[in-house]
N, C-alpha and C positions, 0 to 999 in steps of 0.2 A: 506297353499294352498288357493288356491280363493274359492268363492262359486261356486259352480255347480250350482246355481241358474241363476248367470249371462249368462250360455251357451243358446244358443236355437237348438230345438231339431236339425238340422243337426250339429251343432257342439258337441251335445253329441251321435250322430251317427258317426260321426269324432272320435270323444275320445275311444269310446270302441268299434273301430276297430283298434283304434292306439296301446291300452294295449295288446288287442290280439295278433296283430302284432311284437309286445316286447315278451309277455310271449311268444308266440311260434317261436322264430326269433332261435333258436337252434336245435328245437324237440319240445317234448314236455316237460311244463312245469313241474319241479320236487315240494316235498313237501317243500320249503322252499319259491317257487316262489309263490309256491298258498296259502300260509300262509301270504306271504308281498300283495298279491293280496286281500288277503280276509280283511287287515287293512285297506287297504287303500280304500276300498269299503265299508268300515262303516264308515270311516274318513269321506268319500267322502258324505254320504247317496245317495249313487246312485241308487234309486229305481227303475228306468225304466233301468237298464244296462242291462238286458237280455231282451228288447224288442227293444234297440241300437243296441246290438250285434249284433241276429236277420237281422234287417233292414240294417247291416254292411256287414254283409256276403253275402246280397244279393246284393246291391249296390256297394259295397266297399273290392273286395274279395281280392284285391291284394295288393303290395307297392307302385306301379303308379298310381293306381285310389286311392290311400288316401292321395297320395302329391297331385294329381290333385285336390281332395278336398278341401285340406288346401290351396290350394291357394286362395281357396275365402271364409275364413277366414280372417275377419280382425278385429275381437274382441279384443283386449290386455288380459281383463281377459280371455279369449276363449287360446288360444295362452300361457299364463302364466302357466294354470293348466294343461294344456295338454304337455306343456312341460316339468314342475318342476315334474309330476307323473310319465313320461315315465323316465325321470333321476332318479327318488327313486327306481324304479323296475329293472333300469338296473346296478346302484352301492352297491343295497343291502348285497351282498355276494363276497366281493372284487371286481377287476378289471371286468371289463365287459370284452367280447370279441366282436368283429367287427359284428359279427348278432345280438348281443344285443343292441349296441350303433349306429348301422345304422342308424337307423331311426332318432334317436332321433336327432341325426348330421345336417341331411337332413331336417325335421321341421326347426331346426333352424337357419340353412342357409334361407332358404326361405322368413321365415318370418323375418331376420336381414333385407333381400333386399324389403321388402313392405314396 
């Protein structure tokens, strides 16, 4: 995965409303979601991810105002980790189904056409 370093803060306002967006794309998230969530947020060292989240839910509550975000997104590393983590969380436990690979579909159509 990239560094998190490279993102700036509205693109890690972007990202942990994105993960959100994944783990809650069925219900709620079960314990195997929040066990791949909680690697992947030490892998990450995402320190400010609950003052993202936060600023995501208030900015960024929905699926249309987080594509509408991503579009002005146009970092590669930004775009790269936000996409390779929402695909780790959504193939972790077999086949995805259609609310968990939504999103992730939709990013990357997006950004293939920028």
């Amino acid at each position: 995965m990239s560094d998190l370093g490279q993102l700036s803060h509205a693109e890690k306002v972007l990202f942990a409303g994105c993960i959100r967006a994944v783990m809650f794309a069925d219900g709620r998230p079960g314990e195997a979601e929040l066990k791949d969530f909680d690697r992947i947020y030490r892998q990450l060292d995402f320190r400010d991810y609950e003052e993202c989240l936060d600023e995501s839910e208030q900015s960024l509550p929905d699926e249309p105002s987080l594509l509408k975000a991503a579009q002005q997104v146009r970092n590669p590393a930004a775009q790269d980790l936000i996409l390779s983590t929402l695909y780790e969380l959504t193939v972790q436990h077999g086949a995805p189904d259609e609310t968990e690979e939504g999103l992730f579909r939709r990013l990357s159509a997006l950004w293939e056409k920028a």
